[in-house]
C-alpha positions in Angstrom: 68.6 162.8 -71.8 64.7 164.2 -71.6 65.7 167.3 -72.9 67.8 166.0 -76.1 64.7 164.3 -76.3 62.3 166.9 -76.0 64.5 169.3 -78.5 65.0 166.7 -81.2 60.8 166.0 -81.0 60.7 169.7 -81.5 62.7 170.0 -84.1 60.8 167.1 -85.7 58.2 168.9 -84.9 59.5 172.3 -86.8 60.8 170.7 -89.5 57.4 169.2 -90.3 55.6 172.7 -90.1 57.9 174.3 -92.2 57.7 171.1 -95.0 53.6 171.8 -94.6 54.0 175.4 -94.9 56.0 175.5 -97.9 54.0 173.2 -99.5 51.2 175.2 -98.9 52.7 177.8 -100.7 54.2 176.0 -103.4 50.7 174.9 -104.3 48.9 178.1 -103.5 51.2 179.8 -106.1 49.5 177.4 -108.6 46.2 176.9 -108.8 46.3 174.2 -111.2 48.4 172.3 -108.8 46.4 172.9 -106.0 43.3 171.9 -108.3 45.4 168.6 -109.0 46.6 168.0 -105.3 43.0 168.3 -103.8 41.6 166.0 -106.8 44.7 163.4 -106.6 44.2 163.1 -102.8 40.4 162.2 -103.0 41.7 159.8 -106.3 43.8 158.1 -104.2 42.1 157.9 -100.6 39.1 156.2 -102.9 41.3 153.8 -104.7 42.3 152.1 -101.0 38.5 151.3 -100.7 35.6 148.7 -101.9 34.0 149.2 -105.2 31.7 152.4 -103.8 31.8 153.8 -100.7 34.1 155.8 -98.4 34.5 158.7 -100.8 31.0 159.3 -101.0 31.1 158.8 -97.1 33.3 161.5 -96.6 31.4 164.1 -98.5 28.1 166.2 -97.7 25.6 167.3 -99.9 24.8 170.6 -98.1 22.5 171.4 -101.6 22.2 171.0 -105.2 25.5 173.0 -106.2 27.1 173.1 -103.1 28.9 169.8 -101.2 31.8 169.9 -98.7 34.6 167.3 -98.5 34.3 166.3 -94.6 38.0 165.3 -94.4 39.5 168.1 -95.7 36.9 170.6 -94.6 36.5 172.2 -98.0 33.5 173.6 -99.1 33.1 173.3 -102.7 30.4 175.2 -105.3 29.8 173.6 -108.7 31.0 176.0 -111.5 29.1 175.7 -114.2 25.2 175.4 -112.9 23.2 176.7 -110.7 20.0 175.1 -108.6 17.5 176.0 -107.3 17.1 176.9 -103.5 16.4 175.3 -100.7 14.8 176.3 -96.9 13.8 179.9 -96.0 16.2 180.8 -99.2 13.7 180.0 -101.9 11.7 182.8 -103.2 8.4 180.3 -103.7 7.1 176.8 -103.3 8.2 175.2 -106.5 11.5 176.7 -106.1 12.1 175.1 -102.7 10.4 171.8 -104.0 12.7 171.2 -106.7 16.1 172.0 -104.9 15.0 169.7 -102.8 14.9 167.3 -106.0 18.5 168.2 -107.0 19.8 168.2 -103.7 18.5 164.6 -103.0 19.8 163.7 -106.7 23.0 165.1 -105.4 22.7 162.7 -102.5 21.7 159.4 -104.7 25.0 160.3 -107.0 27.3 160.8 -105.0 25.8 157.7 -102.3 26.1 155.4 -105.6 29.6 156.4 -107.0 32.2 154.4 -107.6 34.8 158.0 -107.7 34.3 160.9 -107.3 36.3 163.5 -108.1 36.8 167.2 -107.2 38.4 169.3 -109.9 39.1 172.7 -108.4 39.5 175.7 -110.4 41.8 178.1 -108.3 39.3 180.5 -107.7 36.9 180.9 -104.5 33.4 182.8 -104.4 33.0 185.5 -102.2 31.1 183.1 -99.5 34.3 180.8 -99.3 33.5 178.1 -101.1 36.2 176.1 -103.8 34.8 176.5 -107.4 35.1 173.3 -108.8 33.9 170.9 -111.3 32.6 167.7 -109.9 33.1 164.2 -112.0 31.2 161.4 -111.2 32.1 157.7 -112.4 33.6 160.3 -115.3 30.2 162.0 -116.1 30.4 165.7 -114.9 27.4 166.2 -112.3 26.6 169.7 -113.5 25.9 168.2 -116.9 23.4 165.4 -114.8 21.4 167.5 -113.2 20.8 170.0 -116.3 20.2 166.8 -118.7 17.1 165.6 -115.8 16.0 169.5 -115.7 17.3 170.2 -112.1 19.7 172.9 -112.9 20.6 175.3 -115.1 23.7 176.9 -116.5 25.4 179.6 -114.1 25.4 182.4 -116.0 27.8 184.5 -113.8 24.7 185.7 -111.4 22.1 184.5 -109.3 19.2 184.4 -111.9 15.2 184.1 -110.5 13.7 180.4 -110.3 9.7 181.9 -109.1 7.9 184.4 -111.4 5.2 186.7 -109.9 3.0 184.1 -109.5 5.3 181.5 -107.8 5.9 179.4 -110.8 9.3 178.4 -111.9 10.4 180.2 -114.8 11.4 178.1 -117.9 
């Protein structure tokens, strides 16, 4: 009796591997489904909560283009802007001080939103991060930040923030 027990728990336990698996490559095959499976599950997990809150909870602003979705361990980059650095990463003062801005603006957005919403793009940068765009309460937060001056559009390449002189170029 244990082991009919133990053999049908392992089966269950199979069959739900191989369901997972294949999923995984159903959606892999298709980044556009993948982009709409990652952005439907956030959709939905937000929808069972109050008016703001447990999205935003689950999701770290590591800086101003860069957050990670804590439940799903995803690390996502924002595709279309780029912001300034932050820490020993910034090539001067000004640079650092106003990642720090967008970063903390990331933070305030995100901490206020009713949804948000990760909208993957199917591709992946070369440090492992999810290219995606990131809506806001409908408002895409690459758009934000450029509109208050705390990013720029990504232009394909890492541009300089600090002239010569350790001023932020314009």
């Amino acid at each position: 009796m244990a082991n009919s027990r133990t053999l049908s728990a392992g089966l269950a336990a199979l069959s739900l591997i191989l369901a997972a698996s294949l999923s995984y490559v159903f959606l892999s095959a298709d980044p556009g489904a993948l982009a709409e499976a990652q952005t439907t599950q956030l959709i939905r997990a937000e929808s069972n909560t109050q008016s703001s809150g447990v999205v935003a909870g689950r999701i770290r602003v590591v800086d101003g283009d860069t957050i990670e979705d804590m439940s799903s361990d995803i690390v996502y980059r924002l595709v279309n802007i780029d912001t300034p650095e932050t820490g020993p990463r910034a090539h001067c003062t000004a640079e650092r001080e106003l990642g720090n801005r967008a970063t903390q603006a990331v933070r305030t957005l995100i901490s206020e939103a009713q949804r948000v919403e990760l909208n993957a793009t199917g591709r992946i940068d070369r440090y492992g991060r999810t290219i995606a765009f990131v809506v806001i309460d409908g408002r895409d937060m690459g758009e934000t930040l450029m509109a208050e001056g705390l990013a720029r559009p990504w232009r394909g390449r890492r541009e300089p923030w600090c002239d010569a002189e350790g001023n932020l170029i314009p």
